[in-house]
C-alpha positions as CSV (number, residue, x, y, z in Angstrom):
1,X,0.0,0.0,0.0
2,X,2.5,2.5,1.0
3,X,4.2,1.7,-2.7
4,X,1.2,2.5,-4.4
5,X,0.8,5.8,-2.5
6,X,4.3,7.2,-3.1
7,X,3.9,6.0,-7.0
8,X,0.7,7.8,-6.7
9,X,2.3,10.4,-5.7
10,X,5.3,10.7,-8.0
11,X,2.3,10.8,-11.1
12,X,0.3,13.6,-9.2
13,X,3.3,15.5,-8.7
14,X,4.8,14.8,-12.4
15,X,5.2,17.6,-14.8
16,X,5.2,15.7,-17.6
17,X,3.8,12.1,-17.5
18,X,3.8,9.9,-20.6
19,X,2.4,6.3,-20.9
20,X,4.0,3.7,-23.1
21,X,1.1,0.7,-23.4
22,X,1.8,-2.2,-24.7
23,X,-0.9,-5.5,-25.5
24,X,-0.8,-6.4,-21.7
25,X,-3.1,-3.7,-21.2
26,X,-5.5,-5.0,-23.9
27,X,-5.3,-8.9,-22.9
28,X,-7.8,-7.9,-20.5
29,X,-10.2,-6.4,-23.0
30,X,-9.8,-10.0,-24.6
31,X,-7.7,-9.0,-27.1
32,X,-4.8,-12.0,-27.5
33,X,-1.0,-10.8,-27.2
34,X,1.3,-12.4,-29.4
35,X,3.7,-14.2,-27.5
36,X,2.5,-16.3,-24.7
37,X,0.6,-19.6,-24.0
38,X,-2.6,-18.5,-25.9
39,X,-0.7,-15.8,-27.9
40,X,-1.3,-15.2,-32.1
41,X,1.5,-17.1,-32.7
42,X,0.9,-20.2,-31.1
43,X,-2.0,-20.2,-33.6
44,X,-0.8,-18.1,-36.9
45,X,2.7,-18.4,-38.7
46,X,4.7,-14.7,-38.4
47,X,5.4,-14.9,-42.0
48,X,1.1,-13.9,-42.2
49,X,3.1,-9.9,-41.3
50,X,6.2,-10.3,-43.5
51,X,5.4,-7.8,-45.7
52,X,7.2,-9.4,-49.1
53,X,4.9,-12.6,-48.1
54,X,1.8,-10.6,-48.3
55,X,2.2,-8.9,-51.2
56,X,3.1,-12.5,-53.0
57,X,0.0,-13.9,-51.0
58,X,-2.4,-11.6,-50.1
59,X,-5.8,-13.4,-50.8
60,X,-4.3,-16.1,-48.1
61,X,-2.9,-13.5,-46.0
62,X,-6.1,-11.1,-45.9
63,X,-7.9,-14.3,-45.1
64,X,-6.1,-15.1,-41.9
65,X,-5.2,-11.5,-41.1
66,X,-9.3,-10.7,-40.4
67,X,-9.1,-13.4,-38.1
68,X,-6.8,-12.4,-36.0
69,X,-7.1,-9.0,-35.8
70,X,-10.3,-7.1,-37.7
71,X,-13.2,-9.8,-36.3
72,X,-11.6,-9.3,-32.8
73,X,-10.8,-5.9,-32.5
74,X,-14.2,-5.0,-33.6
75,X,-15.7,-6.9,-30.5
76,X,-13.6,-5.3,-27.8
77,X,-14.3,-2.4,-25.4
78,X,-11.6,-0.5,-23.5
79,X,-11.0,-1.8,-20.2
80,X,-10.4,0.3,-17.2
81,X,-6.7,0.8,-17.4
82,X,-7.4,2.7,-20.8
83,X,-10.2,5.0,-19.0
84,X,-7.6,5.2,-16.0
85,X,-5.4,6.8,-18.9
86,X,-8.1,8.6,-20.1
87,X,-8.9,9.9,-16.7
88,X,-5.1,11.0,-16.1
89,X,-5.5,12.9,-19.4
90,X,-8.6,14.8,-18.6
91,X,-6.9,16.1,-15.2
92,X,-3.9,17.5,-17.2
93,X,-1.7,14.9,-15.7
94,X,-1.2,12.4,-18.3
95,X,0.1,14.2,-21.4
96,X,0.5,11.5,-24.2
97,X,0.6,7.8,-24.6
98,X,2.9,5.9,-27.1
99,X,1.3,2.9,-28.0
100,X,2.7,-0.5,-29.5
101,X,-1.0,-1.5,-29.9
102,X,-3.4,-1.5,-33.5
103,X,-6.7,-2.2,-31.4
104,X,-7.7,1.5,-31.0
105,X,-9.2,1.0,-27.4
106,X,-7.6,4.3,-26.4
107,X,-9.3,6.4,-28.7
108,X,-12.6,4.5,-27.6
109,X,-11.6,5.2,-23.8
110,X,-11.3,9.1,-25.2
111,X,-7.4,9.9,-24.9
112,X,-6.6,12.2,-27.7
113,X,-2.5,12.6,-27.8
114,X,-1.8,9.5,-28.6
115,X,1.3,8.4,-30.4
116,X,0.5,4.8,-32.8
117,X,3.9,3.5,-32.9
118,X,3.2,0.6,-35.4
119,X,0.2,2.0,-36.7
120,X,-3.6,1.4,-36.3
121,X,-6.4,-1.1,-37.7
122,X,-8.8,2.0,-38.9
123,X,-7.1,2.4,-42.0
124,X,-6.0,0.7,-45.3
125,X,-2.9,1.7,-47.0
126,X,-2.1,0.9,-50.6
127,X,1.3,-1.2,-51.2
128,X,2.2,0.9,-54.0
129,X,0.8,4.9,-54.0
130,X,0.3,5.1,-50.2
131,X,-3.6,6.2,-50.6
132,X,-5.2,5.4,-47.4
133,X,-9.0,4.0,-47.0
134,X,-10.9,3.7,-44.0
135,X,-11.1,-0.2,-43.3
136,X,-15.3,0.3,-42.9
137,X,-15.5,1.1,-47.1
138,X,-14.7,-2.4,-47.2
139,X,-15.9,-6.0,-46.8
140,X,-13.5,-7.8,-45.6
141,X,-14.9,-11.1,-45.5
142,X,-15.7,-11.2,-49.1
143,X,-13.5,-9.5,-51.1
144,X,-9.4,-8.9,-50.8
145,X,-9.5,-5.4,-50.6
146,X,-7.8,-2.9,-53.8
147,X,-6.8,0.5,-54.2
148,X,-8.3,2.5,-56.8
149,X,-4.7,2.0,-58.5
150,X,-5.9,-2.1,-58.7
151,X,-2.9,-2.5,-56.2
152,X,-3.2,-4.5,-53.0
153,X,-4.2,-2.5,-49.8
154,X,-2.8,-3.5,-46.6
155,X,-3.8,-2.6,-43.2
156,X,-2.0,0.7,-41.7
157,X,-0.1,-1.5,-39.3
158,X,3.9,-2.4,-39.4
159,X,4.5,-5.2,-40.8
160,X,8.2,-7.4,-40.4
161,X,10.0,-5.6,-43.0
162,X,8.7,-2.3,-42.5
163,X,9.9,0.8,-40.8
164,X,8.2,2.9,-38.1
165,X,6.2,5.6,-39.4
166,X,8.7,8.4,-39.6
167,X,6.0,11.0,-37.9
168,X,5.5,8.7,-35.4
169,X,8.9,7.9,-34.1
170,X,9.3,11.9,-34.3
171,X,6.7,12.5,-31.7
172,X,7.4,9.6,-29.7
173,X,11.3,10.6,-29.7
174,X,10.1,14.1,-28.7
175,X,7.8,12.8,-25.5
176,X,10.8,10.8,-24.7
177,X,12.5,14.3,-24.2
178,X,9.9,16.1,-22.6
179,X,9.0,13.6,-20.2
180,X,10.0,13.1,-16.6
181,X,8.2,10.0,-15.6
182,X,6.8,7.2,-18.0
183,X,4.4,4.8,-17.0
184,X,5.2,1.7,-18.7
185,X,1.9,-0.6,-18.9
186,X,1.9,-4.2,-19.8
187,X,4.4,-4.4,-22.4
188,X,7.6,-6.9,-21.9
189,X,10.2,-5.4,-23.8
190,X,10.9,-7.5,-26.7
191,X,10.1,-5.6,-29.7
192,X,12.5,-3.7,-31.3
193,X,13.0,-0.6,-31.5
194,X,9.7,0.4,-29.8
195,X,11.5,-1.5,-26.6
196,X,14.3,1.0,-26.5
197,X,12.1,4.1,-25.9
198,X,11.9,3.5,-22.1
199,X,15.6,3.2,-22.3
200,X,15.5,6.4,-23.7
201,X,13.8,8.2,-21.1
202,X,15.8,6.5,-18.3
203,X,18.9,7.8,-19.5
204,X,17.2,11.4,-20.3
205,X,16.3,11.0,-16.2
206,X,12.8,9.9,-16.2
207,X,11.6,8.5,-13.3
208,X,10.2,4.3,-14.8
209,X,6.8,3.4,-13.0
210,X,6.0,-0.2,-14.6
211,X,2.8,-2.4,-14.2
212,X,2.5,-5.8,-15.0
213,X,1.9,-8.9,-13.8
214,X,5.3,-10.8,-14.2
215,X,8.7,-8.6,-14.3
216,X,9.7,-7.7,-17.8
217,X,13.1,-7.1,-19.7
218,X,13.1,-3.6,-17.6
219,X,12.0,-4.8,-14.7
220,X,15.5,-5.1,-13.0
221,X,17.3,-2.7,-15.6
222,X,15.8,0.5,-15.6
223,X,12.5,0.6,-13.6
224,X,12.1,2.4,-10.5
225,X,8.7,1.7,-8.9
226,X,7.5,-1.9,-10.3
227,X,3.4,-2.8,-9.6
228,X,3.3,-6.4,-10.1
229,X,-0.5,-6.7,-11.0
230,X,-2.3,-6.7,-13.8
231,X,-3.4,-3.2,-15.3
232,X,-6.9,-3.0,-14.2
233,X,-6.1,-3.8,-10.5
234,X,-2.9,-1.8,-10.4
235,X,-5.2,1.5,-12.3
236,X,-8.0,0.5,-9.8
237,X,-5.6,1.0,-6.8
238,X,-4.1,4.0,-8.2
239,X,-7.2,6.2,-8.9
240,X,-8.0,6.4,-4.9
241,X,-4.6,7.8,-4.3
242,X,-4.9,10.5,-7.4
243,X,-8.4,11.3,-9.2
């Protein structure tokens, strides 16, 4: 308890308090991580995301890509840990979050500066001019969806072979600056180079709050104050100590 109070405090007292979210903090809006005993890949090859595999096989990769992500993502609701964000953001405390996720349950929990490291699941992009589309123009269960070019579209998300979106990893980089604590929520660490942003902060003198239920590749590295709970107890527990 008297961890939770002084982290509480340390966020209250903040002057500039980002989030970094990774799918931890969605598991519990039954959206499946992707490592894990019941993770995507324990179900789906990786090579689905490769990105010169999809364009050689997009009808197959479309096909299994809805699966996992469109049919599921469209069925979830944020969870409280995204309206505890939200919350945070509405007092002025929480300024932005840089998120590894494509779900979009921040936006639907109401947070408005937030960062979409790898991208989102609202939009199509083509694999040749760029033109985006929102995903709802088309049906994905019947038809591999085309650009008006008559090039494949793929979803706006990063896919192996791909960089960051350069604006992204701008904005994100400039948080990283600005920030003095980061709240690191259910995100383990592994996936470069979105892992090396709380790095970043550290060595910029950020104070590292983490939350998650098992310790993570910053765990004994870098983070200061470490709730080991899941992120809708931990946000819970919080709120009576700050909102």
């Amino acid at each position: 308890m008297e961890q939770l109070k002084k982290t509480a405090e340390i966020i209250k007292q903040s002057k500039h308090l980002i989030a970094f979210t990774g799918a931890g903090i969605s598991a519990e809006s039954n959206i499946p991580t992707f490592r894990g005993k019941n993770g995507i890949w324990n179900k789906y090859n990786p090579k689905l995301l490769d990105i010169t595999y999809f364009k050689n096989n997009s009808d197959l990769c479309w096909k299994h890509i809805t699966d996992m992500f469109f049919s599921v993502i469209d069925k979830a609701y944020p969870n409280y840990a995204h309206y505890f964000l939200y919350e945070l953001e509405q007092q002025n405390i929480l300024k932005s979050i840089i998120t590894q996720n494509i779900d979009n349950l921040h936006q639907k929990a109401g947070n408005k500066n937030i960062i979409e490291f790898h991208g989102n699941t609202r939009e199509l992009i083509c694999t040749k001019c760029k033109k985006k589309y929102n995903v709802k123009d088309f049906d994905l269960l019947k038809e591999t969806p085309k650009c008006l070019c008559g090039s494949i579209l793929k979803p706006d998300f990063v896919f192996f072979g791909e960089n960051i979106p350069v604006d992204a990893y701008k904005k994100a980089i400039n948080e990283i600056n600005l920030c003095d604590v980061m709240l690191i929520i259910g995100t383990t660490g592994e996936i470069m180079p979105a892992s090396i942003l709380p790095y970043e902060a550290k060595n910029n003198g950020s104070l590292i709050i983490e939350i998650n239920p098992e310790e993570s590749n910053y765990t004994n590295k870098i983070t200061d104050y470490f709730i080991k709970q899941k992120a809708v107890i931990a946000s819970n527990k919080l709120k009576q100590f700050i909102l």
